[in-house]
Every structure is written in structure tokens, then in C-alpha cells.
N, C-alpha and C positions, 0 to 999 in steps of 0.2 A: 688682208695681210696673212703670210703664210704663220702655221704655230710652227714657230722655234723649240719647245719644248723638246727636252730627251733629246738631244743633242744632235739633233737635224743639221747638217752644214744648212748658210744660207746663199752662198759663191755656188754656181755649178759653171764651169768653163764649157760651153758648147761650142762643138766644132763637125766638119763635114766633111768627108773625105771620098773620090773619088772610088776609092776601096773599100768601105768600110767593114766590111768582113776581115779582111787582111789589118788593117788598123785593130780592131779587137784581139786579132792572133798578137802581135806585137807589145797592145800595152799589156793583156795579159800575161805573156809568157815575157818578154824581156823587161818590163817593167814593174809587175807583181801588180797588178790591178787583178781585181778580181770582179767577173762580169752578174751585175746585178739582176740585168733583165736585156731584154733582145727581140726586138717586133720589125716583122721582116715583110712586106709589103708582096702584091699578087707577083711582080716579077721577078723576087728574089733578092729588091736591095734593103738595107737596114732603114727602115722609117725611122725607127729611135733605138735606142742604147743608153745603156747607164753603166759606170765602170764603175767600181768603189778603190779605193786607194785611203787610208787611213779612216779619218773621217769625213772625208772630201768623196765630193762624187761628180764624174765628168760625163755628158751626154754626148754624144755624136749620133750622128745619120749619112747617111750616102748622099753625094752632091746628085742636083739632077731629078730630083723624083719629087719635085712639085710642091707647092706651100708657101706660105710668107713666109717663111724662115729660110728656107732654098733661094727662095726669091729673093731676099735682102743678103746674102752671104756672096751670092753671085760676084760681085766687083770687089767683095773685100779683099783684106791682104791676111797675110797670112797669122797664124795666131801663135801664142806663148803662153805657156801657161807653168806655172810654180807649184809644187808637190813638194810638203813637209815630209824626210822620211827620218826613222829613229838612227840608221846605220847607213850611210851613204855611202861607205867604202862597199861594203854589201851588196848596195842596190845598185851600186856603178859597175863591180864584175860579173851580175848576171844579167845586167843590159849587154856589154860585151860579148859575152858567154852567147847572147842569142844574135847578135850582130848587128845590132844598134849604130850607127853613126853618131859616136862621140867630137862633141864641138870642145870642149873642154873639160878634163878629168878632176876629180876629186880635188879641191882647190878653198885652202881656208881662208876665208874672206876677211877685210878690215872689219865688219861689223857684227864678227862673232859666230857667223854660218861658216857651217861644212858645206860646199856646191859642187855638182859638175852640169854638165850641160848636152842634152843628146838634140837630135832631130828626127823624126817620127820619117814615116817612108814619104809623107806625101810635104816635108821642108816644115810642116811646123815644129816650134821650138820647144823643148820639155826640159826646164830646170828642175831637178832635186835635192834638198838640202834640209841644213838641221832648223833654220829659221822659221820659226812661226807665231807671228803676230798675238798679240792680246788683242779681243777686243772688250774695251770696258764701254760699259753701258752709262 
């Protein structure tokens, strides 16, 4: 079992994108991630990645370039993934600001979240909002 300790997330959403260089440009710059780490294989596609975003942290790699993890992603569908942020008005006009494809804007929800809702260049879904789960032990 991994140590939890010092406030390691224990969720990492992995995801694979025909891009992934261009994917890094985007949740970068239009989303405020900030790139942890970056291993790039003899051809030049991303083997692995790590994005940081609060204290969540997302992996990707480029579709294509070999592995059970490639291998198993192959027929999937596509992915969603949920991002706790402090200011979502914020974080929803410099997704904009970078040209993001917003599905629905800045929208307060019944159950006490601030949301809006983009899609990533290659159709997956990226919610951000104020909602973030407890987990009690």
C-alpha cells in the first residue's frame, strides 16, 4: 500500500491522448496545471507525465507507444475528470482567455458547488468547481 502521509492525493486520473505534448500545452496554460515531470520516449512521444493542479495530480502519455496501459485504453471511451478549484470564475476566463471549448460556464449548482465544464482538444471532459469531498477514515 502506497504512504499517504504529507498529503500525497491517493485518485490520479490517467488519461492518453493522441497529442500529448499539445495536451500538456493546454491543461497548462488554459487550465493552470502545473507540469510536475515529463519522460519522453526514443521517438519523441510523452511515455508519462504528471500535471499538479491543487493537490491532485493527473498522469497522461501519448496513445500508441506500447504497454499494458496503451493496450488496455485502446477500446476505452472517453474520460472526465473533476478538478476542485478555489475561484472558478478565475479559472473559467483563462481557460477561455486560451481557447478552451467551454460546454457549460460558471453555473451554481443544487448541492452547493460553483461548476463549469470544458472539453480538452482530444473530447475529454474537465469539470472545475468549488466541491470537494471529505474523506473520513
Amino acid at each position: 500500500m502506497a504512504d499517504m502521509s504529507g498529503g500525497r492525493p491517493s485518485v490520479f486520473p490517467t488519461l492518453l491522448y493522441a497529442d500529448a505534448k499539445a495536451a500538456i500545452r493546454q491543461l497548462t496554460e488554459a487550465f493552470g496545471f502545473t507540469e510536475l515531470a515529463a519522460y519522453e520516449g526514443e521517438d519523441g512521444s510523452v511515455v508519462h507525465a504528471e500535471l499538479a493542479q491543487g493537490n491532485g495530480v493527473v498522469m497522461l502519455g501519448s496513445k500508441g507507444h506500447g504497454g499494458v496501459f496503451d493496450s488496455a485504453m485502446k477500446d476505452a471511451g472517453t474520460t472526465a475528470v473533476y478538478v476542485a478549484v478555489t475561484d472558478v470564475d478565475a479559472h473559467h476566463r483563462r481557460a477561455v482567455e486560451h481557447g478552451a471549448e467551454i460546454l457549460m460556464p460558471p453555473t451554481d449548482q443544487d448541492y452547493g458547488s460553483r461548476d463549469y465544464m470544458a472539453r480538452d482538444l482530444e473530447g475529454n471532459v474537465w469539470s472545475f468547481g468549488t466541491y470537494a469531498p471529505e474523506i473520513h477514515g
